[in-house]
C-alpha positions in Angstrom: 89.5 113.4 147.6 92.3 115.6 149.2 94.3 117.2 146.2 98.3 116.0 147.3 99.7 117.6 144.0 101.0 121.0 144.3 99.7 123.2 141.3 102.8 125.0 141.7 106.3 123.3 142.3 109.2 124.3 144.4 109.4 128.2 146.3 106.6 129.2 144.3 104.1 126.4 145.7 105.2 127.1 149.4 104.0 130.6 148.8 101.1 130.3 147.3 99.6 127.8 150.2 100.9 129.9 152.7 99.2 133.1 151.3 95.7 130.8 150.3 95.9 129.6 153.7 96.2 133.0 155.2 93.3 134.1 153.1 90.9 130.9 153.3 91.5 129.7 157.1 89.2 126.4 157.1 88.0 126.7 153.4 91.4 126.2 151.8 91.4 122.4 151.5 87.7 123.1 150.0 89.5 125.2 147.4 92.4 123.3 146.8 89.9 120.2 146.1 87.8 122.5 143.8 90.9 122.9 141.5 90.2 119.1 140.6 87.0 119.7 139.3 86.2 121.0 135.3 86.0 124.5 134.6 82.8 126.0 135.0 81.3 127.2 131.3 78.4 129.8 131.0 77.4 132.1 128.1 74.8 135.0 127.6 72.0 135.9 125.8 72.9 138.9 123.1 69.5 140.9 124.1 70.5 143.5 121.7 69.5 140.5 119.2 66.9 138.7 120.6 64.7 139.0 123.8 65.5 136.5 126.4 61.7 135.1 126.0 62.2 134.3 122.5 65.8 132.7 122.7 64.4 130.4 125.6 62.4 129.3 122.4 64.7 127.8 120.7 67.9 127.8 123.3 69.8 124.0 122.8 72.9 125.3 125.0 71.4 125.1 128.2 68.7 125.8 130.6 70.0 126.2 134.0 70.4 130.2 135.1 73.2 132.1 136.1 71.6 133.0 139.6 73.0 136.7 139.5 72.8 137.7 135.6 69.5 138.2 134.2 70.0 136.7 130.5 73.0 134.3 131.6 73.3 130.0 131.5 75.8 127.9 132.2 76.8 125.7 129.4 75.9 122.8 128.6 76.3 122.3 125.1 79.8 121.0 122.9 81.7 123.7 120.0 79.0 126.0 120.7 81.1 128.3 119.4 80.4 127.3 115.5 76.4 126.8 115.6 74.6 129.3 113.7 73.0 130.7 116.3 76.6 132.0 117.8 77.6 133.1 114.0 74.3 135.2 114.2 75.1 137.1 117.5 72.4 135.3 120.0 75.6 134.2 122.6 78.3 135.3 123.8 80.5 132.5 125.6 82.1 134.1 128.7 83.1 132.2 132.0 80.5 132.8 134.7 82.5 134.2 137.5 83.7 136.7 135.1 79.9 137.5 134.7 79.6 139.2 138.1 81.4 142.3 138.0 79.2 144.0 135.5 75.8 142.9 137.6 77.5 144.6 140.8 75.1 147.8 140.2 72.4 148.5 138.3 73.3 150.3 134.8 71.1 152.5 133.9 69.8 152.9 130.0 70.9 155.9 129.4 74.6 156.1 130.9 77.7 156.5 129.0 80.0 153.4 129.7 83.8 152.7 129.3 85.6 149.7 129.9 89.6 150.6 130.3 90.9 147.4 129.8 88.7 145.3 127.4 89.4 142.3 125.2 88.1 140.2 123.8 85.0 141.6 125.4 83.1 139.7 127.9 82.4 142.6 130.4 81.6 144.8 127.3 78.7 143.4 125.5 77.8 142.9 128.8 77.4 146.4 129.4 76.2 146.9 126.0 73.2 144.8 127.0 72.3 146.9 129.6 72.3 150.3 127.9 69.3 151.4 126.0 68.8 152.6 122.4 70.6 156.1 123.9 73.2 154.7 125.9 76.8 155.0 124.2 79.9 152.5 125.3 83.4 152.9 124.8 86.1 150.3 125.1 89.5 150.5 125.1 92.5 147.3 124.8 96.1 148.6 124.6 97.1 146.0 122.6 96.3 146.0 118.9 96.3 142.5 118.5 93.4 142.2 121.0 92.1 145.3 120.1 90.8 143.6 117.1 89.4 140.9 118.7 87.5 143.0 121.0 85.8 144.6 117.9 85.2 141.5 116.1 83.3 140.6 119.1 80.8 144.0 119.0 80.5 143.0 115.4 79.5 139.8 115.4 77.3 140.5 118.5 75.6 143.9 116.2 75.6 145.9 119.0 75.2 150.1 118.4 76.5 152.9 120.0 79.7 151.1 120.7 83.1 152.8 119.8 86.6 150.7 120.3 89.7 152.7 120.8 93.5 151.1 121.4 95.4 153.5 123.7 97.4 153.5 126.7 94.5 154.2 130.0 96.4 158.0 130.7 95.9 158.7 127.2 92.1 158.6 127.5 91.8 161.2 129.6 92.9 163.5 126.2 89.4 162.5 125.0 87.6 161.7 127.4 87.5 163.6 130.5 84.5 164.0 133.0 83.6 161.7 130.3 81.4 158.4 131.7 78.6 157.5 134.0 80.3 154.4 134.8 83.9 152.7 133.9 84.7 149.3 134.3 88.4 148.6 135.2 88.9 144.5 135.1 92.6 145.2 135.2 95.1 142.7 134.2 96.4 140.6 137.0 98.3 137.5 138.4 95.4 135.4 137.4 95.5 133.2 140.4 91.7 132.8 139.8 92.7 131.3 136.4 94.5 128.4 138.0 92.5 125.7 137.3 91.3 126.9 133.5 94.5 128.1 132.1 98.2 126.7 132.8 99.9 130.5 131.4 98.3 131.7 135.1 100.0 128.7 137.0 103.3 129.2 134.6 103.7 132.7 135.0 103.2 133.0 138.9 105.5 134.7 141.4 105.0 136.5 144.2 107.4 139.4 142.2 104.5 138.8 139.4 101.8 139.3 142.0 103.7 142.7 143.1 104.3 143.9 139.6 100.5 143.6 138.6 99.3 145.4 141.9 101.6 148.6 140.5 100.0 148.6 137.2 96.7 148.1 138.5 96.7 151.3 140.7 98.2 153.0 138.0 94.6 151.7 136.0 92.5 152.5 138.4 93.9 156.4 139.1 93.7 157.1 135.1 90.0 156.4 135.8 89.6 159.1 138.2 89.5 161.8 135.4 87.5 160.2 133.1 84.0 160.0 135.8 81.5 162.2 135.6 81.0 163.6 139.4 78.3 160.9 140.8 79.5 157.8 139.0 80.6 154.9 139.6 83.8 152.6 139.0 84.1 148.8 139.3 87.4 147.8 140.1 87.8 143.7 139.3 90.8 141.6 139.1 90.5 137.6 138.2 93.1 136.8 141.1 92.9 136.6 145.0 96.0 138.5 146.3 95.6 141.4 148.6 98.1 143.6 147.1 96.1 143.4 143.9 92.4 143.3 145.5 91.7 144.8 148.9 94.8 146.6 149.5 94.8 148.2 146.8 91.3 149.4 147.3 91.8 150.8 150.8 94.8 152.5 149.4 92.9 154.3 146.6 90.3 155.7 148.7 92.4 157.6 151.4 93.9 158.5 148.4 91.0 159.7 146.7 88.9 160.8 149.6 86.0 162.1 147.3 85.3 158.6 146.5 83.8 155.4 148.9 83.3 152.0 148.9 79.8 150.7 148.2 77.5 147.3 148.3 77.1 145.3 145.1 74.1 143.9 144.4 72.0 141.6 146.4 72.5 138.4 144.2 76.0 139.3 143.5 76.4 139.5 147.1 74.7 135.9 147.8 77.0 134.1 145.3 80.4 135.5 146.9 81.9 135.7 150.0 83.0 139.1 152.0 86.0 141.5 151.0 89.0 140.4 153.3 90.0 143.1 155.9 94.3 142.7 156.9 96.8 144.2 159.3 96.5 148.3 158.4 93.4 148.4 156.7 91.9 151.6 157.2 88.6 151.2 155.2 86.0 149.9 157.8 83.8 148.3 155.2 86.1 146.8 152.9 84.2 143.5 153.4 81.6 145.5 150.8 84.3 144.3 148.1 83.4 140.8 147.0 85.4 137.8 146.3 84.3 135.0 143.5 85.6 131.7 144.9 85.3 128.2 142.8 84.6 126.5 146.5 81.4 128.8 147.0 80.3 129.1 143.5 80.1 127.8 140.1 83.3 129.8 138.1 86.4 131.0 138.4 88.1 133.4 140.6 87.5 137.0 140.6 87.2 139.8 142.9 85.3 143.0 142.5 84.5 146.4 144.1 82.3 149.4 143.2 83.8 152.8 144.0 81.5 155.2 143.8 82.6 159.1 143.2 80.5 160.9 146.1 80.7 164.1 144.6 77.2 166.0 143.5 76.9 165.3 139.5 76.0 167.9 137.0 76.0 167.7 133.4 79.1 169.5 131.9 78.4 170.7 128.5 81.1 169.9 126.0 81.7 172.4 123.0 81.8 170.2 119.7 85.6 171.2 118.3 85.1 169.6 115.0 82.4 170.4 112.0 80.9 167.3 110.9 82.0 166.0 107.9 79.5 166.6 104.8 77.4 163.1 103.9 77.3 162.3 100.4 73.9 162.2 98.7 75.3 158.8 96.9 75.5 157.8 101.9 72.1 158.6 102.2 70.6 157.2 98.7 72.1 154.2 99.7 70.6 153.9 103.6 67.1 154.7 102.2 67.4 151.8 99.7 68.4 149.2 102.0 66.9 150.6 105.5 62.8 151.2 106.5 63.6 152.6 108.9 66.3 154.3 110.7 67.2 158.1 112.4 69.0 160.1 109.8 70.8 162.3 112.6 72.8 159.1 113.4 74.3 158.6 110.1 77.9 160.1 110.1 81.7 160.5 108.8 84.3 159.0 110.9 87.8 159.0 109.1 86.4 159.2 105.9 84.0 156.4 106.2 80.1 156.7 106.7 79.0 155.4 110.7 75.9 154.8 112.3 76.5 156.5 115.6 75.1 158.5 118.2 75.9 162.7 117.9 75.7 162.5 121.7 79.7 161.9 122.1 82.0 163.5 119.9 84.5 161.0 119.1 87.7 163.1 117.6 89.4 162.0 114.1 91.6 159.4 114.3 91.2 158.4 118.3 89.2 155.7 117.8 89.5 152.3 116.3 86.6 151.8 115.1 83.2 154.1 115.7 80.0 153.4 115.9 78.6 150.9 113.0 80.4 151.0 110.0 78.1 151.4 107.5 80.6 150.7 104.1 83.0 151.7 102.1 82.5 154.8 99.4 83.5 153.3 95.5 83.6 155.7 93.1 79.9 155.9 92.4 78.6 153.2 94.9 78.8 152.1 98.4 80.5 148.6 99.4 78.4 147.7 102.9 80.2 146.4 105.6 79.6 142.9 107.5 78.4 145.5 111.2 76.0 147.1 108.8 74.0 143.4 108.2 75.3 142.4 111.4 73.7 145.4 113.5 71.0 147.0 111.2 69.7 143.4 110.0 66.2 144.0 111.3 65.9 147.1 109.8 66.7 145.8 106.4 63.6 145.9 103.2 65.3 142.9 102.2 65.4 139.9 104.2 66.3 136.6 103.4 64.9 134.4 106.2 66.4 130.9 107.0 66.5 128.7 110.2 69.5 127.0 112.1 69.0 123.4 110.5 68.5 124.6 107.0 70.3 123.3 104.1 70.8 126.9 102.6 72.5 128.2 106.4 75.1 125.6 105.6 75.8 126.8 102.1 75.8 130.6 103.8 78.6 130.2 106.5 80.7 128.2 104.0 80.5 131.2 101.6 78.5 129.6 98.9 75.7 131.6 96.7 72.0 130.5 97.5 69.3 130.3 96.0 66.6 133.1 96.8 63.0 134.8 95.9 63.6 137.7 97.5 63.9 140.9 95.1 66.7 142.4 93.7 69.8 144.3 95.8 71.2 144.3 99.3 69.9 142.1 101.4 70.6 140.3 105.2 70.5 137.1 106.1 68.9 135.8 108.6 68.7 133.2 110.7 65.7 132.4 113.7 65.3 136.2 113.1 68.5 137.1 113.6 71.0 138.6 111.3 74.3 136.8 110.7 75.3 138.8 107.2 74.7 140.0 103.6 74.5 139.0 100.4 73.5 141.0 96.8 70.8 139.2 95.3 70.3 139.6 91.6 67.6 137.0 89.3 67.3 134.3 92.3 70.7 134.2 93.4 72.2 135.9 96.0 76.1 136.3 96.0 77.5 135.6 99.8 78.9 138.8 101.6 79.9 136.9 104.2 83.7 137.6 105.6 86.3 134.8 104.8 87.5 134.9 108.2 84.5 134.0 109.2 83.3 130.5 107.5 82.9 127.7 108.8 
């Protein structure tokens, strides 16, 4: 059916079908009928946690692939969102279009990652995923609020090397310059990509709003500049379709920034999107190497992407550590060798007073980040108080396990808080569930007294 309901009113809903028109010639009635339809739901594999063979095991949320990301489905499966499986890390819900950016190149293991502009975290767990045992991501979210969110969402996922920091983009460059390998910059927008999933996008739309963004996006996008290494790459994404935000912006930026070009995406990126639009002025011959993520042509929402990549010959600048680390209490390490079999002792750290499991690689200064690396605990007077990332990401390496499966009686009484019951030998211990950990608990004659966060029960 043809969609005769504007999904703007008045001015505003002239505008927009004269610009969509402009953009999508013959395909705009295709689009416009799209809007109809449900939003598209997808979620990926955590493979941090689990290997994708062994999830497929025992996935219940859906089968179908996500043709362009490795370890992603689309959704098939109702409040996925408080099965045990998702309270354990295996998932992460995320819509699929917003999937693509990150699987534009290919990430290598060892790379140091940032992503500018990054709640609640979609685009960095997927980057997380990518990086090996040695890779190291940072993440940064202005706003506090989100900022937390974003972290919760490393935590629950138990994801390593990952540091969070909550900081105006320009202010990165303090820390971080000639920093990262590769920097995602998914930089706010007008949302017009959002339209059919979420009314604030429709509500807050104006052509003013559409000009507004596109001056705080190239304000994004140049604070990355000093925070590449020479060699690496940037992917520039909005979740929106206007030129001023997308492609004009990009042909701006690199006659601006002449050391830098516009590159292909990956092959099944490319075959799941359609061509980067070139306008009146354009001065970058092959801007239709940028992508755009249409609902019409594919199964999501709206997005567009582009890699930049900094043409520049790299070589490794070597970074004088300004700080001594901090001394670790015998009362830190007495504590990991109780609980842990195995782990390397060069990662164990202080950050702002409180004992980390991070990589030395990247100094992270005193009070810059939010939070760093795995938080191990809390120092008592003459104990340590372990944190919910310690089970969360070190679960696996844990002496004592307390093994459970999703439709278990005992999983139940966990994620409501309750104590269970428990043959597994005195002290710390994790939780897990399919072989995945989802918390802690102190177990002492059979009984083991739930560590799980409050926040978090179901």
């Amino acid at each position: 059916p043809i969609r005769e309901t504007p999904i703007l009113f008045g001015e505003d809903a002239r505008r927009f079908e004269k610009r969509m028109k402009n953009l999508l010639g013959e395909d705009f009635q295709q689009y416009i009928n799209s809007l109809d339809e449900e939003p598209v739901k997808g979620f990926r594999v955590n493979t941090d946690k689990i290997s994708l063979s062994d999830f497929q095991k025992i996935n219940i949320f859906g089968n179908e692939k996500i043709p362009y990301v490795p370890n992603g489905f689309y959704l098939d499966y109702e409040k996925a969102g408080n099965h045990p499986y998702h309270h354990a890390g295996m998932i992460y819900i995320q819509e699929p279009g917003a999937m693509a950016p990150a699987e534009c190149i290919d990430i290598e293991p060892d790379w140091v990652c940032l992503d500018m502009c990054a709640a609640p975290g979609g685009k960095s767990t997927q980057i997380k995923n990518k990086l090996g045992e040695n890779g190291i991501l940072v993440s940064n979210e202005y706003i506090s609020s989100r900022c937390k969110i974003l972290t919760g969402n490393i935590e629950r996922l138990g994801l390593k090397n990952c540091v969070t920091t909550c900081m105006d983009t320009k202010k990165l460059s303090k820390y971080f310059t000639d920093t990262f390998d590769f920097i995602m910059c998914d930089a706010p927008c007008s949302g017009e990509g959002m339209f059919r999933k979420e009314q604030i996008a429709i509500d807050e739309w104006s052509e003013e709003n559409v000009r507004m963004c596109a001056v705080r996006q190239k304000e994004i996008l140049n604070n990355a500049v000093p925070l590449l290494k020479n060699g690496g790459y940037i992917v520039y994404a909005t979740c929106t379709f206007s030129l001023e935000e997308n492609e004009m912006l990009i042909d701006e930026f690199l006659i601006e920034h002449p050391d830098f070009e516009l590159v292909e995406a990956k092959k099944e990126v490319r075959e799941n999107t359609a061509d980067g639009i070139f306008f009146d002025g354009c001065r970058t011959e092959n801007i239709h190497f940028a992508r755009r993520f249409y609902p019409h042509i594919s199964k999501g929402e709206g997005q567009f992407m582009a890699v930049l990549h900094n043409k520049k010959e790299h070589f490794e600048i070597k970074k004088s550590l300004n700080a001594k680390p901090e001394k670790i209490d015998k009362i830190i390490t007495d504590f990991v060798d109780d609980v842990l079999e195995n782990y390397d002792k060069t990662n164990v750290r202080m950050y702002n007073g409180n004992p980390v499991y991070f990589s030395p690689d990247l100094e992270i200064e005193k009070g810059s980040a939010f939070s760093c690396g795995v938080t191990i605990g809390e120092v008592k007077k003459n104990y340590i108080q372990p944190h919910h990332q310690f089970f969360m990401a070190m679960g696996k390496d844990f002496r004592r396990k307390i093994e459970l499966s999703a439709d278990d009686e005992k999983t139940k009484k966990y994620l409501h808080g309750e104590e269970i019951e428990t043959d597994c030998e005195n002290g710390w211990a994790v939780v897990m569930i399919d072989g995945c950990s989802v918390g802690g608990a102190k177990v002492s004659s059979g009984r083991a007294k739930n560590h799980y966060p409050k926040g978090l029960r179901r």
